[in-house]
Phi, psi and omega in degrees: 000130177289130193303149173293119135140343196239148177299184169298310192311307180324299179324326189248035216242124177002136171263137168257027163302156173104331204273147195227134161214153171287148186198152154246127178302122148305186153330163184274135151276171138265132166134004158103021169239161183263202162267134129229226162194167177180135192023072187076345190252142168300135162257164154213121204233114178287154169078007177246160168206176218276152176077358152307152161238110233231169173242085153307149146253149161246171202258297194238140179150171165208205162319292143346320200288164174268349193200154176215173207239129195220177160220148191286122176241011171202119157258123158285310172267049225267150205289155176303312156321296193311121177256143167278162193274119172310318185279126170291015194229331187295137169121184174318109200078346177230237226299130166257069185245345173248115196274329180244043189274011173285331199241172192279163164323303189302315211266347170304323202269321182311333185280334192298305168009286176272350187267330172307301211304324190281346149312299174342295189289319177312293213250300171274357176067026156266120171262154194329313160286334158317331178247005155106012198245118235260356189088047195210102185246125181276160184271123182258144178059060144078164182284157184231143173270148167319121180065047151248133189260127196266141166248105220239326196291099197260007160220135183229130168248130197268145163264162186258115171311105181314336183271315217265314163086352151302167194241157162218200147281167165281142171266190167297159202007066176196131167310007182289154201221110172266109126009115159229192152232012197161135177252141164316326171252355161306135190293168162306306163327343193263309200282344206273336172312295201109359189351311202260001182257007157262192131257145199236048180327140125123332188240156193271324189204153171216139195250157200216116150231151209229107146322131155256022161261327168223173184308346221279142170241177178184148169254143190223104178258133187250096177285182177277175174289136192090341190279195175216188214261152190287109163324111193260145205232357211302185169308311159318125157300115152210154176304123147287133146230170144211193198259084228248161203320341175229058142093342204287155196245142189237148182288121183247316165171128196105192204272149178267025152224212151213160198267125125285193191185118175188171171060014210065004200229126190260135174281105156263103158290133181219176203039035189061056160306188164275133152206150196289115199295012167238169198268355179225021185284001207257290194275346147321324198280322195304282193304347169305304210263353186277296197306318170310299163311306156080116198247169213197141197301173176081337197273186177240127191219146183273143156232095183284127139092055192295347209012246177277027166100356195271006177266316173268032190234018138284294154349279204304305190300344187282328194260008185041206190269019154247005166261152170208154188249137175238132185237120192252139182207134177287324200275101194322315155312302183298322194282337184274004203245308177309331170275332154288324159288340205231037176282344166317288164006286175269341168268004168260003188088017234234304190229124171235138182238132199233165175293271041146151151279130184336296201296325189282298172285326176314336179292305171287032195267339207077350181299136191244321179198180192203192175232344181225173189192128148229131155247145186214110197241174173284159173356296196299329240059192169267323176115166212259308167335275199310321181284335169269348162306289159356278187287343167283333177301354191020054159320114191311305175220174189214124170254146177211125202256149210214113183256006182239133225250294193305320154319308188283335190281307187281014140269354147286289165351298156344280168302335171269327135021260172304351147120014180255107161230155203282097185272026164183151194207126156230186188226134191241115180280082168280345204225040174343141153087278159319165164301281202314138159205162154270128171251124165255144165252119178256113200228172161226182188278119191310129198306151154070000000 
């Protein structure tokens, strides 16, 4: 199979990893490189920021490639923005979990900025008032000075060095594993396990989550084949799980979730489900998508891709005892965790959760129209199906909460397709330090 980016020919082509040239840095990309060039070739280079002048290496590529992959290992010029990076792990060759620790907190939401508008403008053909949107990706939980690191991350899977049986990161785009001894973004909770200060022979990964509703801490151990599971010992009171060869997750000891808190209502997540990893990203998205919506008692509503239930146990409480919610989610645990959080609800008729994959089950719902839609799809977006499925229920607003910019834009595309466009778009730095931010989007349906 050929690598995404190289021709076949490429595959057999001089590798030029290793080869280092001077560039002037471009524009910000997605994914947490910046542009350059050199003799006609694209590069895209980490560890750079724009209008620098840098000494590259390249990582991927060959003669051949239409594009190579490089790292910045030297500024000759450095941008007014460029910060040292707070993390000793942070940089070329090593942790690839952080894309911006070189730049300040300010100049990280300026890059998010320019990488929305530029979706925008690619993929949905918007420019920033057009999709409803002020320019801005706000900062949560207040602004921070250069080289204070927020520590946001309340679930971290650490990979196991194989040989060392130390626990770390990934580096970039590689199974190689950097050593750490503390992540920077990590929550107190997380760090307060000791995680990295054990040894873990024998496992691929051990994942450390710290609830913020609650006390609860909890290990998610994924052993290698063959191996057999570590007496687990930490700092901490915390649940073991762990992962057995075919994904499936087992109770080792102690409770098999943790209690969250968000919306008024407390969550049981189980099995490392989904929930959103920074503390205050839960009731912040809620209050996002309800003033977008604005749902008005009596009404009827969709929750696409619900995971444990939480935009639609916020609904329900908004549409009062004659409104109702149907909530679709593939994954059997999070729909058994949604029904347990929403069994009031669900037990006045209030709320129904049904099992499925979106594109699969909405159809066969029988549903003809509805009056609200909130969806939170995975990476990929949702799809030009599932969006024009959507836009036939002719929903009064449709919120769409988004974590990848390239995704929510060809899905606005869609969506102006079908005849729905975003009369507000807002962008959430939930994700310091990364590439990554969160959007919700709203959109209705185009007058006439």
């Amino acid at each position: 199979m050929t690598p995404p980016g190289r021709t076949p020919a490429a595959t057999d082509a001089p590798s030029l990893v290793g080869q280092r040239f001077e560039v002037e840095v471009g524009p910000v990309a997605h994914g947490g490189h910046c542009v350059a060039r050199h003799d006609g070739r694209v590069l895209f280079v980490r560890h750079a920021l724009p209008g620098e002048r840098v000494l590259v290496e390249v990582t991927d590529g060959t003669e051949a490639s239409r594009f190579l992959r490089a790292d910045a290992v030297e500024v000759l010029q450095a941008s007014k923005d460029r910060v040292k990076p707070p993390c000793a792990f942070a940089g070329p060759g090593r942790c690839g979990g952080c894309d911006w620790q070189h730049a300040t907190p300010g100049a990280q939401r300026k890059l998010k900025v320019q990488v929305l508008t530029e979706q925008l403008r690619q993929l949905a053909k918007l420019t920033p008032a057009e999709a409803g949107w002020d320019g801005s990706v706000e900062p949560v939980g207040g602004k921070l000075p250069a080289g204070v690191v927020p520590q946001w991350r309340t679930r971290v899977q650490y990979a196991i060095d194989p040989v060392s049986g130390e626990a770390g990161l990934r580096r970039h785009r590689s199974h190689e594993v950097q050593p750490i001894d503390h992540c920077m973004i990590a929550a107190p909770g997380v760090s307060e396990l000791g995680v990295e200060a054990r040894s873990w022979n024998g496992m691929a990964s051990v994942e450390a989550v710290a609830a913020t509703g609650s006390s609860d801490r909890q290990v998610i151990l994924t052993p290698r084949e063959g191996a057999r599971l570590p007496i687990v010992e930490l700092d901490r009171p915390v649940s073991v799980q762990r992962i057995d060869d075919h994904g499936g997750v087992h109770r080792v000891h102690g409770r098999a979730f943790v209690r969250e808190r968000a919306a008024g209502r407390t969550w049981r997540v189980s099995d490392g489900g989904f929930w959103q990893i920074h503390p205050e990203a839960p009731d912040l998205l809620v209050s996002a998508v309800l003033e977008g919506l604005d749902p008005q008692e009596g009404e009827n509503a969709l929750d696409l891709y619900c995971g444990v239930g939480l935009f639609a146990g916020a609904l329900a409480d908004q549409l009062g005892e004659d409104g109702a919610v149907l909530g679709i989610e593939s994954s059997k645990q999070s729909v058994a965790d949604a029904r347990h959080n929403l069994a009031d609800l669900i037990g006045d008729g209030r709320v129904r959760i049904e099992c499925d994959r979106v594109e699969r089950l909405l159809p066969r719902t029988g549903i003809t129209e509805t009056d609200l839609v909130v969806l939170d799809p995975p990476r990929s977006g949702a799809g030009r199906d599932t969006v024009r499925h959507l836009a036939g229920l002719t929903p009064r607003r449709i919120a769409y909460v988004a974590c990848d910019p390239a995704a929510l834009a060809r899905d606005l595309a869609f969506f102006a397709d079908a005849g729905y466009r975003p009369v507000s778009l807002r962008a959430f730095d939930l994700f310091p330090m990364t590439h990554h931010f969160e959007c919700v989007a709203v959109l209705e349906p185009v007058a006439g």
